[in-house]
C-alpha positions in Angstrom: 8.9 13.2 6.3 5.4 14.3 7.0 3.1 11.2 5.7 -0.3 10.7 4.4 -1.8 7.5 4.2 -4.4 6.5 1.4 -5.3 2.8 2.4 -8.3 0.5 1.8 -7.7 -1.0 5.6 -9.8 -3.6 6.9 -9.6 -6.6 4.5 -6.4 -7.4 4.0 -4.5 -6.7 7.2 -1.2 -5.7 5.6 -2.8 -2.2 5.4 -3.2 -2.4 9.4 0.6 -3.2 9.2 1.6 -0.7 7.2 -0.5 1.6 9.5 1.2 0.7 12.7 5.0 0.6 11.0 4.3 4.1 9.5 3.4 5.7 13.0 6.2 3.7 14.7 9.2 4.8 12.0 11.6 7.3 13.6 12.0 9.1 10.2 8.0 9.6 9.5 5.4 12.0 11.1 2.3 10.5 10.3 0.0 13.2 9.6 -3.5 11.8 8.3 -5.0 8.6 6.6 -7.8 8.2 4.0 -10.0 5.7 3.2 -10.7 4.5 -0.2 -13.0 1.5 -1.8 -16.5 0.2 -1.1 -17.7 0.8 3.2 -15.2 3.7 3.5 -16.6 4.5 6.6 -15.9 1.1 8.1 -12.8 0.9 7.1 -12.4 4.8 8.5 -13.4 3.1 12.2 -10.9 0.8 11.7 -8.2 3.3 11.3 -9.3 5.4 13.9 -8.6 2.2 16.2 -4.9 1.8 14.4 -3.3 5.1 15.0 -4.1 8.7 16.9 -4.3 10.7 13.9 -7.0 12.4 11.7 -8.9 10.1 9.4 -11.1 10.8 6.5 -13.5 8.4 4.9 -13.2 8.7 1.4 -16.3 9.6 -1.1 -15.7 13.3 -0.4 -12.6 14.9 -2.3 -13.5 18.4 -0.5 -12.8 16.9 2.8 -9.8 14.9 1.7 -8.7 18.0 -0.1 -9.1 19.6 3.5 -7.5 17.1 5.4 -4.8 17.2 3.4 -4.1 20.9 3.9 -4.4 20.7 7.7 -1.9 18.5 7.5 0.5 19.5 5.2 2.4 16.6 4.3 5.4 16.1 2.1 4.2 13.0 0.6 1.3 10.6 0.1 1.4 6.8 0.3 -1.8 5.1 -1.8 -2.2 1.4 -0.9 -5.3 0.8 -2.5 -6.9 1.8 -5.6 -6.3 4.9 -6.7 -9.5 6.7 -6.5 -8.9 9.1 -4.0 -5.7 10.1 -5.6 -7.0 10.6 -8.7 -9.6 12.9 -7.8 -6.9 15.1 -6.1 -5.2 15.6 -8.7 -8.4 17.3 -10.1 -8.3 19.8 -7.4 -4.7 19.9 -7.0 -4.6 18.5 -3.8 -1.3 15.7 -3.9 2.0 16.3 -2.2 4.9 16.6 -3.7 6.1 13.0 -3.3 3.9 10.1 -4.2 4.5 6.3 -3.8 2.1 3.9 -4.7 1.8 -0.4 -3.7 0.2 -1.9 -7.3 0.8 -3.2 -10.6 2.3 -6.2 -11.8 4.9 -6.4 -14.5 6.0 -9.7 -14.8 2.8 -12.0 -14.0 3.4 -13.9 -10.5 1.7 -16.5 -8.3 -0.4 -15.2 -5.8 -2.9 -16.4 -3.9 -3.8 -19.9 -5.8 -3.6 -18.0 -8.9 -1.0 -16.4 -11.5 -1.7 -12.6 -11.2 -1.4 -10.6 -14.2 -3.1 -7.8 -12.9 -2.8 -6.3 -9.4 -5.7 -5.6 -7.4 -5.3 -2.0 -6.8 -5.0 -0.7 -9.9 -7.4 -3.2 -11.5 -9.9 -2.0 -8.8 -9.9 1.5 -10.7 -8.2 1.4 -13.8 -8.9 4.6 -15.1 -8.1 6.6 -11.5 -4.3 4.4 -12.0 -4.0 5.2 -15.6 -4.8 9.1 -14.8 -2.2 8.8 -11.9 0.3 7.2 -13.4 -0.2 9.7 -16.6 0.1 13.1 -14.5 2.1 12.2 -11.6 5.8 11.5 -13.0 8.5 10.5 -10.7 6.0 8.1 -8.4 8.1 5.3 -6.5 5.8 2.3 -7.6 6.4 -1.4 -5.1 4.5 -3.6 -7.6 3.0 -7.1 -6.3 5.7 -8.9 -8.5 8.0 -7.2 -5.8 6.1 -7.6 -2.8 5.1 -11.0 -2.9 8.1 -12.0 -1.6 7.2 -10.5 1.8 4.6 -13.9 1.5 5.0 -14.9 5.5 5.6 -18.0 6.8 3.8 -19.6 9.7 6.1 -18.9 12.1 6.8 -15.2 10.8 3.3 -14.5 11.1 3.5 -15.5 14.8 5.7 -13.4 15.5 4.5 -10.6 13.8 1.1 -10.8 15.7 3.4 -11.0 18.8 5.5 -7.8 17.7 1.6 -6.1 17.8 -1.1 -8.2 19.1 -4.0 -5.7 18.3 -3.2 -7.0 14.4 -4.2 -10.5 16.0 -7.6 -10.6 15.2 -7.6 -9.6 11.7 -4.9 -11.5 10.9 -6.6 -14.6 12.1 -9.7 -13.8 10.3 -7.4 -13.3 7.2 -6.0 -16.3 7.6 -8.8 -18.4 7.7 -10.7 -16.8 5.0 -7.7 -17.4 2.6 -7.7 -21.1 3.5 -11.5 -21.3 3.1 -11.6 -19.6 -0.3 -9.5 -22.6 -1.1 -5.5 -20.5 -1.2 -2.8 -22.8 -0.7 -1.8 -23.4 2.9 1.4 -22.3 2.0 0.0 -18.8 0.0 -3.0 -18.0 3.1 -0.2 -16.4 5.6 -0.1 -12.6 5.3 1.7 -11.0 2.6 3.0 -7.6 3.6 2.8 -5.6 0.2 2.1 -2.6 2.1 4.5 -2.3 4.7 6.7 -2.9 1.9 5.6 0.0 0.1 6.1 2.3 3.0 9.9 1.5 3.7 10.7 2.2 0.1 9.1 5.8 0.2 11.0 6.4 3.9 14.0 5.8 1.8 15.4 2.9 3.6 18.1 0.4 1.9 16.3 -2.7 1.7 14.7 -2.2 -2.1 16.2 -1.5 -5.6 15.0 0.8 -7.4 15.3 1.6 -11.2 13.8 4.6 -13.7 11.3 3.1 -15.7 8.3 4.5 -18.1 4.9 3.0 -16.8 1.5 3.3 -17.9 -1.9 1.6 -17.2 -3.8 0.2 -19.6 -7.8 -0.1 -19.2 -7.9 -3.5 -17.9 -5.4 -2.6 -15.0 -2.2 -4.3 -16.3 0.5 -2.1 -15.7 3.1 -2.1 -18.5 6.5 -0.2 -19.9 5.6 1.9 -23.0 8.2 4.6 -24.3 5.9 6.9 -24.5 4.8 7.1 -20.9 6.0 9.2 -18.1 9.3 7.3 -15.9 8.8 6.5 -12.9 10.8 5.4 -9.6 9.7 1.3 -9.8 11.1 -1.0 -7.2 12.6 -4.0 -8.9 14.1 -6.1 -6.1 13.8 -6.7 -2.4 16.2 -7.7 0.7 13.6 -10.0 1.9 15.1 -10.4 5.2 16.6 -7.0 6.0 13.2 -5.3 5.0 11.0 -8.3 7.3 13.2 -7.5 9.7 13.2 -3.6 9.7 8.9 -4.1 10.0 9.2 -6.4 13.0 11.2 -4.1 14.6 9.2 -1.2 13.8 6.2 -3.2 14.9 7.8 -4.0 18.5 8.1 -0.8 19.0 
């Protein structure tokens, strides 16, 4: 599968994670990344130090639009808002297979707080709701999902371990979390996007089931009849997909 990434890397370091597991997996030819939310050029630099491949900071649909035809993928993976994505779709830019980390359906505890809407698609509401509306058949990994990839201590140790250039960020992360006031037991990394990545490569650690999804204008993502159905993850194999990273990661 020829991959694009659409990330907001660079605050939370799950994106990094997902970065590193994406050029690593045997099955995936990572062909490009954008960049998407506020200091896209930052968090371009900080993909261009993650993996070999060509980046584009967001802002500029013409040069995603470009990038995207150099590379030629088969699919795009969005793990942050949906900005970018949506304005592709204007110019008829997206691959043919689209999976996207966001949304919550059944409100969940997350970082101190109850979440009933996700920050991806609460970022940009309307760029989700357009995405969601014209893009039928997207594999969605909602943070209800997700969250159970919440890592301990010890995990995280040996995650950084599995790819020590993560280590800085990770510590930063970390201690921001704590600092803000999160839970000790809620500041480790959750790794929402990594997750995201191993269900659109196909592999048997998620569940998947057809359900119609929309967004509505405050960024809560619910089931309406009317909508278009998607591919939504439901349930996890927290271990086996933990696992499958780390060994991705260590290689």
């Amino acid at each position: 599968m020829r991959l694009w990434v659409d990330t907001d890397v660079g605050t939370d370091p799950d994106d990094a994670v997902a970065l590193l597991v994406a050029a690593a997996h045997p099955e995936v030819v990572l062909g490009g990344v954008s960049t998407v939310g506020s200091d896209a050029a930052r968090r371009a630099e900080v993909a261009r130090e993650l993996v070999d491949v060509p980046v584009v900071a967001g802002g500029d649909v013409h040069a995603l639009r470009e990038g995207l035809d150099t590379a030629r993928p088969d699919a795009l993976l969005a793990i942050g808002p949906l900005t970018n994505v949506a304005s592709l779709l204007e110019v008829g830019g997206l691959p043919p297979r689209l999976a996207l980390m966001g949304g919550v359906l059944r409100p969940v505890r997350h970082r101190g707080a109850v979440r009933a809407v996700e920050h991806n698609l609460g970022t940009d509401p309307a760029a989700a709701a357009t995405v969601l509306a014209r893009c039928p058949g997207a594999r969605v990994v909602p943070l209800d999902v997700t969250v159970a990839l919440r890592l301990t201590a010890g995990e995280q140790e040996v995650l950084v371990g599995a790819a020590p250039v993560l280590a800085p960020a990770v510590d930063a992360w970390t201690s921001a979390q704590r600092g803000a006031g999160v839970p000790a037991d809620e500041a480790q990394l959750c790794l929402h996007d990594p997750l995201a990545l191993l269900a659109l490569a196909g592999e048997p650690v998620v569940t998947v089931e057809p359900r119609r999804l929309a967004v509505l204008p405050d960024g809560r993502l619910v089931e309406r009849p009317d909508a278009p159905e998607h591919a939504l993850v439901v349930g996890v194999d927290r271990d086996a997909a933990l696992g499958r990273i780390l060994d991705l990661l260590a290689r």
